[in-house]
C-alpha positions as CSV (number, residue, x, y, z in Angstrom):
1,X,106.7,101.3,118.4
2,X,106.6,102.6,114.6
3,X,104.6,100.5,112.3
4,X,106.9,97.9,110.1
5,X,106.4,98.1,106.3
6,X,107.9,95.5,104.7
7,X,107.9,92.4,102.1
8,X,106.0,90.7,105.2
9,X,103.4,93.1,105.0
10,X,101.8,96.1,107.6
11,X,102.8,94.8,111.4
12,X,103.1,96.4,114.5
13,X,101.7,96.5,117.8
14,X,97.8,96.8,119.1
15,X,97.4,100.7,120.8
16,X,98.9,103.8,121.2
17,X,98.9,106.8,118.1
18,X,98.3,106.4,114.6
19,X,101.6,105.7,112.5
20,X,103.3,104.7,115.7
21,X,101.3,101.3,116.4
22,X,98.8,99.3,114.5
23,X,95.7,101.2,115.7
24,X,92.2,100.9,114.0
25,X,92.6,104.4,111.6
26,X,95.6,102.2,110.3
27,X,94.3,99.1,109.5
28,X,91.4,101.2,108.0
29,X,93.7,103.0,106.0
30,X,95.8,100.4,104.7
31,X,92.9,98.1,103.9
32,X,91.7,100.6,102.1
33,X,95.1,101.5,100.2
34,X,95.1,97.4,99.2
35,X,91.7,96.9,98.5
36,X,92.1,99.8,96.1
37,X,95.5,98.1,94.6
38,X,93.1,94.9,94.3
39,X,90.6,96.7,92.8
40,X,92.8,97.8,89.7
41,X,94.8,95.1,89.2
42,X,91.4,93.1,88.9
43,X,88.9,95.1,88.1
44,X,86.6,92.8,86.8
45,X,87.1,90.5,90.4
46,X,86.6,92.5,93.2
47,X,86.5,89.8,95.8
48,X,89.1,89.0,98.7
49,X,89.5,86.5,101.6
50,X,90.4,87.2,104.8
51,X,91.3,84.7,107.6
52,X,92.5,85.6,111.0
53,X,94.7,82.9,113.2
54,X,93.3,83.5,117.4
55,X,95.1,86.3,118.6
56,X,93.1,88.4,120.9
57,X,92.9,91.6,118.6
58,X,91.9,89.6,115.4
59,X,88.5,89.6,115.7
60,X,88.6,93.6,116.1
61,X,91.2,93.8,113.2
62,X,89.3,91.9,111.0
63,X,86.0,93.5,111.4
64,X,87.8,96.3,110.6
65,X,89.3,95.2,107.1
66,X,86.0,93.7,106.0
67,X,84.2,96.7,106.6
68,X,86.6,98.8,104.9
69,X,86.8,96.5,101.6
70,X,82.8,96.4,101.9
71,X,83.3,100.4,101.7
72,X,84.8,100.2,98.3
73,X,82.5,97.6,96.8
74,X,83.9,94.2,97.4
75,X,82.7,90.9,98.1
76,X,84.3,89.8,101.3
77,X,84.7,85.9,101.9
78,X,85.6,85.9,105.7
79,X,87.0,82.2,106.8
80,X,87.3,83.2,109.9
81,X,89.8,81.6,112.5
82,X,92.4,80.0,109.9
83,X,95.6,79.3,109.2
84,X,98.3,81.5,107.2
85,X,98.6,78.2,104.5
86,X,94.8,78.1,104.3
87,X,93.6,81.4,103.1
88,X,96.6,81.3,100.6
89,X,94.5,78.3,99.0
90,X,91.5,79.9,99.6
91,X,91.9,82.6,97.5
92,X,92.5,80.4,93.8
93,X,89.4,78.3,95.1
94,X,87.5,81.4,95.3
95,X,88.5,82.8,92.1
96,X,89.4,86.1,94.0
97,X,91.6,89.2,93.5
98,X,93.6,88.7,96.9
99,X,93.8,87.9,100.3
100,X,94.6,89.5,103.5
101,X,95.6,87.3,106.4
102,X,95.5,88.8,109.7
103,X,98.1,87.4,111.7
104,X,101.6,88.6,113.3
105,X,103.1,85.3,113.1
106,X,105.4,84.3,115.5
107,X,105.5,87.6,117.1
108,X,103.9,87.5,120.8
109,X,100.3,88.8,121.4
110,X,100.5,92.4,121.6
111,X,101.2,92.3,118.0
112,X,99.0,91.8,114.7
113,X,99.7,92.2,110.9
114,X,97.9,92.4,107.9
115,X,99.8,89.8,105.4
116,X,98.6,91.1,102.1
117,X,98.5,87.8,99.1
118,X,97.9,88.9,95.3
119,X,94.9,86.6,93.3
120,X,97.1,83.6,92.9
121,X,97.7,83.1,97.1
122,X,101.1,84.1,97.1
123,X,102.2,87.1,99.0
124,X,102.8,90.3,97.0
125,X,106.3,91.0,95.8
126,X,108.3,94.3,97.2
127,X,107.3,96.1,94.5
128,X,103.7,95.9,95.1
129,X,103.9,96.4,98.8
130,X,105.3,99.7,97.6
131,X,102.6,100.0,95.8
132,X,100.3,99.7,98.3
133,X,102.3,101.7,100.9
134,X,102.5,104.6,98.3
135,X,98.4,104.9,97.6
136,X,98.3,104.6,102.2
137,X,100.5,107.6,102.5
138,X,98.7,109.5,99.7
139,X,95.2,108.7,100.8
140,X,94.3,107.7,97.5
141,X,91.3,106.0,98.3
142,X,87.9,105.3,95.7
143,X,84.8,104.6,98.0
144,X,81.6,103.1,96.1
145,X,78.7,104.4,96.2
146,X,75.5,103.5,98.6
147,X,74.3,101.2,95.9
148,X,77.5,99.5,95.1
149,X,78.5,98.6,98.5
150,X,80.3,95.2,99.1
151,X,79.0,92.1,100.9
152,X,80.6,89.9,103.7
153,X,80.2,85.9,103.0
154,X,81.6,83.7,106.0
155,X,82.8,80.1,105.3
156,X,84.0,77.3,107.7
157,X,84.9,75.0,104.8
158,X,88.9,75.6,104.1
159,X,90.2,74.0,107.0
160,X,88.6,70.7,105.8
161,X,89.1,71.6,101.4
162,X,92.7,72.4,102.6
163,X,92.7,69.0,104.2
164,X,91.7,67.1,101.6
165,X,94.2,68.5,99.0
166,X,97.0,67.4,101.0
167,X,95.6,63.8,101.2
168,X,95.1,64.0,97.3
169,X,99.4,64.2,97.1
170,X,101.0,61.4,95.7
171,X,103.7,61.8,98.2
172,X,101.6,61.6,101.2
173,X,100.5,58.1,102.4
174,X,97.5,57.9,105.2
175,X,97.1,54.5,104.7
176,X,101.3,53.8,105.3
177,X,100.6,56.7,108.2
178,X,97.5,54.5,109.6
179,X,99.2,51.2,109.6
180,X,102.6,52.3,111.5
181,X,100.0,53.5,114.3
182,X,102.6,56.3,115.1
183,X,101.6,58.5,118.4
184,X,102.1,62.2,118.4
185,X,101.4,65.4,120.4
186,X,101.2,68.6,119.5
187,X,101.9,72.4,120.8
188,X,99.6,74.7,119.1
189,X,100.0,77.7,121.2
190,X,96.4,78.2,122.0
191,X,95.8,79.7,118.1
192,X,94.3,77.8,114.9
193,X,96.4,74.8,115.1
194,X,94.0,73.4,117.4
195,X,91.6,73.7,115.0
196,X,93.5,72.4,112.1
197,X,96.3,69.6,112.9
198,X,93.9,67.4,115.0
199,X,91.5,67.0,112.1
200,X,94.6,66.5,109.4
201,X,96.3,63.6,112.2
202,X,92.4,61.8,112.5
203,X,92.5,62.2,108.4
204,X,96.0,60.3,108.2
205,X,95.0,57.8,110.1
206,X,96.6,58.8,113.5
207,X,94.8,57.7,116.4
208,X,97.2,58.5,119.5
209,X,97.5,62.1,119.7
210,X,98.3,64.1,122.6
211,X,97.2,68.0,122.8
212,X,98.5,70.8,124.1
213,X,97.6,74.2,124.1
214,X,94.8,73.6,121.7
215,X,92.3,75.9,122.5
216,X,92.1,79.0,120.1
217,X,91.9,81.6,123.1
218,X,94.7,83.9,121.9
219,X,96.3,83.5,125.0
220,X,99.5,82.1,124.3
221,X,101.0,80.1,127.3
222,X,104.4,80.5,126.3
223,X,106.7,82.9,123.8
224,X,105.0,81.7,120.3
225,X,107.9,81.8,118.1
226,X,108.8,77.6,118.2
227,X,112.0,77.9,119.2
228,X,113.5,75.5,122.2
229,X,113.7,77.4,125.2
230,X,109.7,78.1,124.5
231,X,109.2,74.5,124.0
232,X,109.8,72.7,127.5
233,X,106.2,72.2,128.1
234,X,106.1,69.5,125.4
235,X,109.4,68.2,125.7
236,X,108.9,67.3,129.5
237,X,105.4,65.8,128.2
238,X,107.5,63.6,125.4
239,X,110.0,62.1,127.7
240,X,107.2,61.4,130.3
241,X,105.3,59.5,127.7
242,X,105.2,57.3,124.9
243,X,105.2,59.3,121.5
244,X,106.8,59.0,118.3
245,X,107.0,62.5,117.4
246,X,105.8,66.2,118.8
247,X,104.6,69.2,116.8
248,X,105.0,72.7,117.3
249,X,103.7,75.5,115.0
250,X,103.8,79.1,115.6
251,X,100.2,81.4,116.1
252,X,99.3,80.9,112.0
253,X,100.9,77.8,111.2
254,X,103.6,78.2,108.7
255,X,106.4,77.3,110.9
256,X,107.1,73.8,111.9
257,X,109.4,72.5,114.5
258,X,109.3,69.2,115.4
259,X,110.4,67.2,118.8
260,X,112.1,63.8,118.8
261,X,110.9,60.8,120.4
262,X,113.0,61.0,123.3
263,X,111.3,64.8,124.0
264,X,114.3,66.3,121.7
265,X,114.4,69.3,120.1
266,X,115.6,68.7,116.8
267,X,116.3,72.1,115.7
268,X,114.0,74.3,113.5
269,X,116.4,74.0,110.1
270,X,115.6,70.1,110.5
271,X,111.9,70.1,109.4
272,X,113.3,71.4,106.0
273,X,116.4,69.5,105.9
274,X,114.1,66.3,106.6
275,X,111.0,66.6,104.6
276,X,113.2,67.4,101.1
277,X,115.5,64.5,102.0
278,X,112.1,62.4,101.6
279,X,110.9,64.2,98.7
280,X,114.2,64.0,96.8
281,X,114.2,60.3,97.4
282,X,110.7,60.2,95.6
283,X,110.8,63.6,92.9
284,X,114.0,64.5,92.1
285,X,114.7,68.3,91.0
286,X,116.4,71.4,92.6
287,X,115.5,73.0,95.9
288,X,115.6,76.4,97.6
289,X,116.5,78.0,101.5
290,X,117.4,81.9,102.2
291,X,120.4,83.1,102.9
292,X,120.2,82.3,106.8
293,X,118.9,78.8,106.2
294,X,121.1,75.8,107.1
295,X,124.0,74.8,104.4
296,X,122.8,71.5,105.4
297,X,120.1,71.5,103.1
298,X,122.7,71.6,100.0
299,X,124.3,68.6,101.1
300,X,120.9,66.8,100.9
301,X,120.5,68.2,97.5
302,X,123.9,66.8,96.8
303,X,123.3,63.7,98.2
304,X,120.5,63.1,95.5
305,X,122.1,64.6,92.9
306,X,120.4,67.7,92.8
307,X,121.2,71.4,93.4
308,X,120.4,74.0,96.5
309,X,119.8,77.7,95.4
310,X,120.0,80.8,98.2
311,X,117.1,83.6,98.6
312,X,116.8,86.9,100.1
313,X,115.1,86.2,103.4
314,X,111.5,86.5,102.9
315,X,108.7,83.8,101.5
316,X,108.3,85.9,98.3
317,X,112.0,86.0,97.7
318,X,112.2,82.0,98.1
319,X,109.4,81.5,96.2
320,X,110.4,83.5,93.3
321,X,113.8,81.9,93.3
322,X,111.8,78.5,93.8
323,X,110.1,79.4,90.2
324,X,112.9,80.5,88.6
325,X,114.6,77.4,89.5
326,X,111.0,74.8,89.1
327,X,112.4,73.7,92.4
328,X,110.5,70.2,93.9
329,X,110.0,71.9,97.5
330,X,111.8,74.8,99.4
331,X,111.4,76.9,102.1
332,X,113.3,78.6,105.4
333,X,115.4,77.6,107.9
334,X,112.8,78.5,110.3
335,X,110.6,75.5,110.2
336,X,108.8,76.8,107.2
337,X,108.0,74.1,104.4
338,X,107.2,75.3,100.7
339,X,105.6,72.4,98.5
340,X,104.6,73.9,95.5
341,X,102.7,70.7,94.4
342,X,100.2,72.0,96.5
343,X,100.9,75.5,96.6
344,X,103.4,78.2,97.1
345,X,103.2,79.3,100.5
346,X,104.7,78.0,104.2
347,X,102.4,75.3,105.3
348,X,103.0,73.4,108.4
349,X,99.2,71.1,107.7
350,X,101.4,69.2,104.8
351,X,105.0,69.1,106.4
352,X,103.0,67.2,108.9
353,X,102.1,65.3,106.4
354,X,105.0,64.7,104.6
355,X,107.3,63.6,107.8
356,X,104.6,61.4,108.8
357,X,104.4,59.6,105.6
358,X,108.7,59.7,106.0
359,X,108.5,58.1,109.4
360,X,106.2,55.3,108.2
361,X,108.2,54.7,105.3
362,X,111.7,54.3,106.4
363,X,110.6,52.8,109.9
364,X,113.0,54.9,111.3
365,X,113.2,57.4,114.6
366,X,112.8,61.1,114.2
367,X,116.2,60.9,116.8
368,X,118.2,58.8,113.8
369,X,116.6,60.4,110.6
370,X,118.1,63.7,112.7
371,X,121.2,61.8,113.6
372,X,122.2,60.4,110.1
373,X,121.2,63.9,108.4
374,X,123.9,66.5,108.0
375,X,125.5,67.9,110.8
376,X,125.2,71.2,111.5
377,X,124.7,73.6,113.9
378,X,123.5,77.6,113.7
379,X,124.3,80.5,116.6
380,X,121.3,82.9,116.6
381,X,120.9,86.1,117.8
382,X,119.5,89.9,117.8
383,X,119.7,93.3,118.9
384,X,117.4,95.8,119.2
385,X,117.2,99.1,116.5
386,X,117.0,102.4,118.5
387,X,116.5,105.7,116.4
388,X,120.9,106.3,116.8
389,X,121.4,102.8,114.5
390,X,122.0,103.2,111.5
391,X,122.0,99.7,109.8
392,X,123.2,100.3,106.3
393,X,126.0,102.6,107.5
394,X,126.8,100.2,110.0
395,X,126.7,97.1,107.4
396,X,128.6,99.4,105.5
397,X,131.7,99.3,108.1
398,X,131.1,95.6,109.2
399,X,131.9,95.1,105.0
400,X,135.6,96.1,105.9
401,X,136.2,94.3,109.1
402,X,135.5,90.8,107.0
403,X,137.1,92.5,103.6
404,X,139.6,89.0,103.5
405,X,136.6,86.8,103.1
406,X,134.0,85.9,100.3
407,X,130.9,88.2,101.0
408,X,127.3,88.5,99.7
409,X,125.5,91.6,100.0
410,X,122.2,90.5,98.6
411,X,120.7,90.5,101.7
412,X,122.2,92.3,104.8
413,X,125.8,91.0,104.6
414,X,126.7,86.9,104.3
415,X,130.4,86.4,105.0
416,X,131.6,82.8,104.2
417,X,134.3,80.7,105.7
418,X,134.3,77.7,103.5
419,X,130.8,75.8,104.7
420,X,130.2,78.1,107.7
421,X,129.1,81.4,107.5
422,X,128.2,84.4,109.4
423,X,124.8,86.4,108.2
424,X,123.7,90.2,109.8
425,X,120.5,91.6,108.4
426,X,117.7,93.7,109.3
427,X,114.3,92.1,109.8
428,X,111.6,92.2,107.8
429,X,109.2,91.6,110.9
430,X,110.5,93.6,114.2
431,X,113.1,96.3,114.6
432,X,115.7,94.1,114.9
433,X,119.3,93.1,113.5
434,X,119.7,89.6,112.9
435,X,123.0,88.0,114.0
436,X,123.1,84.1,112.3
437,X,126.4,81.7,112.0
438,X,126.7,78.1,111.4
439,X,129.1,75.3,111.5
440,X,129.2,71.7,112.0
441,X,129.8,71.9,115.6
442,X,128.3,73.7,118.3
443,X,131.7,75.7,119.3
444,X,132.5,77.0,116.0
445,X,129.4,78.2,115.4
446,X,129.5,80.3,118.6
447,X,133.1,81.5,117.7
448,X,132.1,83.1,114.6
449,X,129.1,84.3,116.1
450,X,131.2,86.2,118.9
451,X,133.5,87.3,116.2
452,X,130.4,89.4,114.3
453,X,129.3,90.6,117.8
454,X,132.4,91.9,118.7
455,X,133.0,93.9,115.5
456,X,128.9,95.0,115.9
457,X,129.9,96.6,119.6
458,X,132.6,98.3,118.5
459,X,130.6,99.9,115.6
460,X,127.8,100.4,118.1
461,X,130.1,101.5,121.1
C-alpha cells in the first residue's frame, strides 16, 4: 500500500517497507519534517499537542512523534486518548505552534495517520502540507542539541475544557435538554467516544443513555466508517427499546450520524442538513458543504433566507470557504458538523449538542424533523486505484461523455442535471475514486449513478 499524502495529512497502513506503509522510520521522518515546519513558522513557540483516538497502533505511533519533536527541542503536551475536535481546541488553549492528531479516521484498524493542525487548531492548508512533504523527502531535518532537548507534559483535562465550552454556547440548552428527559444510545466503535459523549450527555442533563461499544480497546466490532450497513447493531437495539435518538461517530469523532427513534438510519447528510436548520432558525447568516454534500442543505439555507456555498472536498477547503463567506456553521455531507462559534474543525461532542437542544425545542421526532426536511437521496460508491489508472486522464475523457451538461472541475468532475448531480473524484484518504449522485428519489439517484459507472468501465475496460 503506498503512503497517502494529501490535504488530510500522512496515512497509510501499519507494517511492511518504508515509503510503502506507515512504518516507524516514517512517522519518525515526517514528525520530524513538521516539527521542523512548526519550528520556523513559530520560532519563538516551539510547543505541539498530540492526541491519539484508541486504535491499536496509536500508542506506538505516538510514542514515536513525541520522541521525535523532543529530538528537535520541543515541549510536547501529550492528551493522550482524545478526540480529533479536542486537540484542535487544545492547541489555542495551550498557546502552541501545532498539533498532530494521530488518528486514521474512519478508515478500519490496520490504518493510522498523522493529521497535522497549524497554531490556530485548524488543519494546514495544501500548501503547507507541501511544505512539509518537501522538507520529508529532502531530509531536511535540525536536531537540538543534548542541552536543548524537548520535554513531554501529559494532560487528561481537554475532554472535560472541551466540554464545558460547548455548554458555554448560547445555542445549546442543558437545562431545555434535562427537562425533555430524552433517552439516547450511542455507538462509539470501541475508540474515544466512550470516553467523551457519556460525560457531554451526563453534562446536558441526559440521564437514560444506552452504550455500545464504549470501551476504548481499538478493536472495532464493526467497519468504523458510520455508514448503514455498519450500523445494525444499534439499529436492532433502537427498535428493541425505548430511545429518542441513537449516535454513531467514527474512531476520532468528527463524524456524526445519527439513528431515528424507530432504529432508522437517517442518512449521514442529515446531521448537517438538521443541525443548520436549527441554527438558522436562531443565527441567521450563510452556510457551507463540499461539492459531494447534499443539495439539500441549500434549500434549508433558502428556506431561511440565507445562502449555501460549495467547497473542494476536504475540512480545510470548507473551512476556508466558511471564512471567506463568515458562514454561521458548515461542514460535509458525511456527518461532519463545523460550528465556528466554537471552533473551526468537525466536531461530533457539539452536534450532539446542538440536535439535542433541537429535539427539546421543537418537541418533535428525529423520524419527522427527517421527514419534513428536504428530500433527497445520494448513490455512493468507489473503485479501487491500481498502478494502470490513470485518474486525471481518465477524468479528462469522462469530461466529453457529459460535454452537453453544466460541469465543474474544481474538484474531480461535478456534472449537474438541474438539482441532481453526479460527482467523481479521487480521495484524499484511500486510493480510491469516488462515485457520488443525488436526486430526490431513490431511483434517480441510482440512474445517474449507473450512467457515470458505465462511462467509467468503458474508459477502464
Amino acid at each position: 500500500m503506498t503512503l497517502i499524502k494529501s490535504i488530510s495529512g500522512i496515512r497509510g497502513t501499519i507494517g511492511g517497507k518504508p515509503e510503502e506503509n506507515l512504518t516507524p522510520i516514517d512517522t519518525v521522518k515526517f514528525a520530524a519534517a513538521y516539527g521542523q515546519w512548526v519550528c520556523k513558522a513559530s520560532p519563538n513557540n516551539k510547543k505541539i499537542v498530540i492526541g491519539r483516538d484508541a486504535r491499536i497502533s496509536g500508542e506506538m505511533i505516538s510514542q514515536l512523534i513525541a520522541q521525535t519533536l523532543v529530538g528537535m527541542g520541543i515541549e510536547v503536551i501529550d492528551i493522550g486518548l482524545t478526540t480529533t475536535p479536542t486537540v484542535e481546541v487544545a492547541v489555542p488553549k495551550e498557546n502552541a505552534g501545532g498539533g498532530i492528531i494521530i488518528t486514521a479516521s474512519h478508515n478500519p484498524k490496520q490504518w493510522n495517520a498523522l493529521k497535522l493542525l497549524n497554531q490556530w487548531g485548524e488543519f494546514l492548508s495544501g500548501a503547507e502540507g507541501e511544505q512539509i512533504i518537501a522538507l520529508a523527502e529532502a531530509n531536511q531535518f535540525d536536531f537540538a542539541d543534548v542541552m536543548d532537548l524537548g520535554k513531554i507534559t501529559k494532560s487528561d483535562r481537554h475532554i472535560a475544557s472541551h466540554i464545558d465550552d460547548i455548554l458555554a454556547l448560547p445555542l445549546v440548552d442543558a437545562d431545555l435538554i434535562r427537562k425533555s428527559n430524552l433517552r439516547v444510545a450511542i455507538d462509539a466503535v470501541n475508540s474515544t467516544g466512550g470516553i467523551s459523549i457519556p460525560p457531554l450527555l451526563e453534562a446536558l442533563g441526559v440521564t437514560t443513555v444506552e452504550q455500545l461499544y464504549c470501551e476504548p480497546t481499538g478493536h472495532f466490532p464493526h467497519n468504523p466508517e458510520p455508514l448503514p450497513e455498519h450500523l445494525t447493531d444499534l439499529c436492532d437495539l433502537i427498535k428493541k427499546g425505548q430511545y429518542d435518538v441513537g449516535f454513531v461517530v467514527d474512531p476520532d469523532v468528527d463524524r456524526l450520524a445519527i439513528i431515528d427513534e424507530k432504529g432508522h438510519f437517517i442518512g449521514e447528510e442529515y446531521t448537517l442538513i438538521l443541525v443548520a436548520d436549527y441554527v438558522l432558525q436562531e443565527t441567521p447568516g450563510d452556510v457551507v458543504s463540499n461539492m459531494s454534500s447534499s443539495a439539500g442543505l441549500a434549500q434549508v439555507a433558502e428556506k431561511h433566507g440565507q445562502t449555501r456555498h460549495d467547497s473542494a472536498v476536504g475540512e480545510v477547503n470548507v473551512v476556508a470557504k466558511m471564512k471567506a463567506v463568515n458562514a454561521v456553521i458548515g461542514g460535509e455531507g458525511n456527518g461532519g458538523i463545523i460550528y465556528p462559534e466554537l471552533h473551526y474543525g468537525r466536531d461530533s461532542l457539539v452536534g450532539i449538542a446542538l440536535f439535542l437542544t433541537y429535539l427539546a425545542k421543537c418537541k418533535s421526532t428525529v423520524s419527522q424533523l427527517r421527514a419534513d426536511a428536504p428530500a433527497s437521496f445520494i448513490a455512493k460508491n468507489k473503485i479501487t486505484l491500481t498502478p494502470k489508472i490513470d485518474v486525471d486522464t481518465l477524468l479528462s475523457k469522462l469530461q466529453k461523455d457529459f460535454a452537453d451538461q453544466p460541469i465543474n472541475t474544481e474538484d474531480g468532475l461535478k456534472v449537474y442535471y438541474g438539482n441532481e448531480w453526479i460527482h467523481i473524484r479521487k480521495s484524499n484518504t484511500e486510493p480510491i475514486i469516488r462515485i457520488y449522485s443525488e436526486s430526490e428519489n431513490e431511483s434517480k439517484a441510482i440512474a445517474l449513478f449507473d450512467l457515470a459507472s458505465s462511462y467509467i468501465q468503458k474508459h477502464l475496460s
